[in-house]
N, C-alpha and C positions, 0 to 999 in steps of 0.2 A: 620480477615485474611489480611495479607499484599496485596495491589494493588497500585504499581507503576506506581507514574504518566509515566514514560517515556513509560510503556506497553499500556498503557489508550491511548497516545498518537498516538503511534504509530498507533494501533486499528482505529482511528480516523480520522489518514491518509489515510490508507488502505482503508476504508469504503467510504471515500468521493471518492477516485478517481474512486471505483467500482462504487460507484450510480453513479457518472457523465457519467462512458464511458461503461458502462456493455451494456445499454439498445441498444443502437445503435449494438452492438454487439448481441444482443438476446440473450445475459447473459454466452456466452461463455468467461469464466474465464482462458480458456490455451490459445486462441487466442488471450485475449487482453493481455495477457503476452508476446507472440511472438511479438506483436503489438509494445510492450513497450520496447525488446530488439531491435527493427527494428530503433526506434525512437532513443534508446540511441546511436544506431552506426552513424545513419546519422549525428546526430548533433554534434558527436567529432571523425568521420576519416573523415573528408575535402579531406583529400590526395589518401583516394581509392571512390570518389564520396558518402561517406558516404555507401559504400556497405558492403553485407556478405554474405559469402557462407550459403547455407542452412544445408552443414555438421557443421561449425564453431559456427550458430545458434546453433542449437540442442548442442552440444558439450556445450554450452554460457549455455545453460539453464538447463542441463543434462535432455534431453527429448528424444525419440527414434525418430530418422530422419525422421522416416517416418510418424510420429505426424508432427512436427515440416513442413515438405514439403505439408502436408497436407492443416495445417493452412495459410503457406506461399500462397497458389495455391488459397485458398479463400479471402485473404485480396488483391492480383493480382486481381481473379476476380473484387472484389468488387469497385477495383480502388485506392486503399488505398497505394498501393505499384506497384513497376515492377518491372522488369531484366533489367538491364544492363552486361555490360561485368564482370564489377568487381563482379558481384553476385545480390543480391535483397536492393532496400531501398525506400523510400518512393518516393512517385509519384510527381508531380508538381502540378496535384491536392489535393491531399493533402494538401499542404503547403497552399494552396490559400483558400482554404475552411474557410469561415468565423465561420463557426460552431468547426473545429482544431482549429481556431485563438484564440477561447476564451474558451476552454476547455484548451490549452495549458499556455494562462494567469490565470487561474482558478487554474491549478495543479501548478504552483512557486508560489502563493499565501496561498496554501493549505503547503506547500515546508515551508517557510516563517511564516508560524502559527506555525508550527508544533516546528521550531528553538527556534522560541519566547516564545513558553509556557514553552516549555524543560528548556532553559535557563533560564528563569522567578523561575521556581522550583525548580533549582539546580538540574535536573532528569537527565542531561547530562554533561560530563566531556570536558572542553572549550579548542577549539585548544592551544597550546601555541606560534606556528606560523601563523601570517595574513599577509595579505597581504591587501591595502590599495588601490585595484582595484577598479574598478567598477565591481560591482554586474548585472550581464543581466539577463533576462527571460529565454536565453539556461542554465544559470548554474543554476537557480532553479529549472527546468525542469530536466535538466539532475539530481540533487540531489533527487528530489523525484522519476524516474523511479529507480537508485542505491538503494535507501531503497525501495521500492516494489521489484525489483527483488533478494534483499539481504532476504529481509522477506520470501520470499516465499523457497528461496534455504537455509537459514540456519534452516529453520523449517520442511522440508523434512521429518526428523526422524518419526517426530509429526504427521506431516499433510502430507501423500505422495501425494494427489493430492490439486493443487491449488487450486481450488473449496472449498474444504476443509477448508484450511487459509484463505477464503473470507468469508463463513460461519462462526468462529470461531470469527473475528475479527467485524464482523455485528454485532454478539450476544457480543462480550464484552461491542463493543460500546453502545448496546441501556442498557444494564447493567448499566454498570459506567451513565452514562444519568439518568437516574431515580433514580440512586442510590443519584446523585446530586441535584436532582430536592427535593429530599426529606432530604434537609440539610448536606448528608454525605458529608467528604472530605478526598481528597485520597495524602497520601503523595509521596515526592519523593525518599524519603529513608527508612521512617517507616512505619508504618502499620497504615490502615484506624482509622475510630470508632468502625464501622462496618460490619460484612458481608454482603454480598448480601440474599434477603430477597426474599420471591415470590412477592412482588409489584413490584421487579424490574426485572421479567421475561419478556422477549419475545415472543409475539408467531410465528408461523411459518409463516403464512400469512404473517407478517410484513418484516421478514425478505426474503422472498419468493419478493413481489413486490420489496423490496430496490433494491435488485440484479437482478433483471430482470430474475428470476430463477422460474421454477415450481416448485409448491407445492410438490408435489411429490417429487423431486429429494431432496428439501432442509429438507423433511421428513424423507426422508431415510439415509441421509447424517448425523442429526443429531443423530436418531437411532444409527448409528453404534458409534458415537462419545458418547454417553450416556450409563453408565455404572461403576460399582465397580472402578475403574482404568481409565476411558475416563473421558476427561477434563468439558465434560456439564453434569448437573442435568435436569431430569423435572422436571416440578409439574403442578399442575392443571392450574395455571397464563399463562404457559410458558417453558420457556427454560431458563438457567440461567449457567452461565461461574462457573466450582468450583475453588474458590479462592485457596482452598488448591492445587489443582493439577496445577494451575498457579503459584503456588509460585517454586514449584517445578523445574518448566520447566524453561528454558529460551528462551529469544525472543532476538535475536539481539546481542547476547553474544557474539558471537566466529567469526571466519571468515566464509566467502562465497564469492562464485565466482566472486558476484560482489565487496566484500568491507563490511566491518564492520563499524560497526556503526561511527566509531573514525575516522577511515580513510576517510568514506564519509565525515564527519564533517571538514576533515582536505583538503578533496579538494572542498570545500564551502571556507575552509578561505583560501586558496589560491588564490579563483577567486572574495575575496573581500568582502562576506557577513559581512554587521555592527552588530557583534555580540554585541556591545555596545548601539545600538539604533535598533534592528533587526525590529521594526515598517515602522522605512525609507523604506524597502527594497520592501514594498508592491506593486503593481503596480494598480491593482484596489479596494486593501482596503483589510482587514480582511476577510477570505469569514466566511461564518457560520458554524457551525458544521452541518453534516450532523444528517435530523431526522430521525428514523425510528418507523413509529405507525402502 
């Protein structure tokens, strides 16, 4: 069955920034969404102190307000964010926090893999406009929170809560991983060798610690996603992504609120990424793919 690198990739994204910043979060997956709308505003309206209403949020993310002021009131507590006039944005501790400093070098590195590989496989269609800027740490930052917040809202259909697409995206990753480990390869445009196998199931345990998620919830979660017509298989191994009903689906297809794929890609070449040596652009190296055992 077909498995596109650029799906593989995406997955790969997705996963690494959930292990990094879940845990600290206690595995609340709409929070660090809210999180990640808060961050994407600060760092490009300079002009309203990087602020947002908490109606414009929710609105931002298509979530009920009163979710959305929920989360906002705990990431306040926690210190993570405040009010000001203009609305809510991140805090000044926050920004100083040496543990942000390098989870935010971490995700434009993770940003920057993800360009490279895509690129590398032909699994991505290249601006035909750049720009010959300098490349910063906000514009790989800001391009990876655009594709997390684009993933999560053009796959709604699929996956209505985000929990959901973080599960979904764990199990493809640790799939495609084992799938590779045991010689398979997954093209950009054609179909593998082969399907996915029970060696290269998941179990829940594993994906339960990645995400800093209980057993239980990720139990029940993949229950309902498992079925005739739901996108996971079981089997005694594990859990395991159905290729067929991934071919099916799309990821990243079409617009969202935040920006499609192309468009993200094409405000990345505006602010300069060397799509021609996308390696340069690293700031502390390659990170690694995230594992999950």
């Amino acid at each position: 069955m077909p498995i596109h690198q650029k799906v593989r990739l995406i997955a790969e994204l997705h996963t690494g920034i959930n292990v990094a910043m879940l845990r600290p979060l206690r595995g609340n997956v709409d929070r660090l969404l809210v999180l990640a709308l808060l961050m994407r505003t600060a760092l490009t309206k300079p002009e309203r102190d990087g602020a947002i209403s908490i109606h414009s949020a929710a609105l931002s993310l298509g979530r009920p307000f009163e979710t959305v002021r929920r989360h906002i009131a705990a990431l306040i507590d926690s210190g993570l964010c405040h009010r000001i006039d203009a609305g809510v944005t991140m805090s000044p501790r926050f920004w100083r926090s040496r543990f942000i400093k390098a989870k935010l070098r971490y995700a434009h590195d993770c940003f920057v893999r993800f360009v490279a590989d895509a690129t590398a496989a032909g699994a991505i269609e290249l601006p035909t406009m750049r720009s010959v800027g300098h490349f910063t740490e906000i514009d790989g930052v800001c391009g990876l929170l655009d594709l997390m917040l684009a993933l999560v809202d053009q796959n709604r259909n699929l996956f209505p809560e985000a929990v959901d697409t973080a599960i979904f995206s764990a199990i493809l990753h640790a799939n495609t991983q084992r799938f590779a480990a045991e010689g398979g390869t997954l093209a950009a445009r054609g179909e593998s060798g082969a399907s996915f196998r029970q060696s290269h199931a998941v179990r829940v345990a594993a994906i339960a610690r990645a995400l800093s998620l209980p057993d239980t919830t990720v139990r029940r979660r993949i229950a309902a996603m498992t079925g005739p017509s739901g996108p996971l298989m079981r089997t005694r191994s594990g859990t395991l992504v159905d290729p067929a009903w991934l071919e099916r689906a799309s990821a990243m297809a079409c617009e969202a609120r935040h920006g499609s794929m192309q468009l993200i890609l094409n405000r990345v070449a505006a602010a300069g990424f060397p799509f021609h040596a996308p390696a340069s652009a690293y700031l502390g190296g390659r990170p690694e793919s995230p594992r999950i055992d």
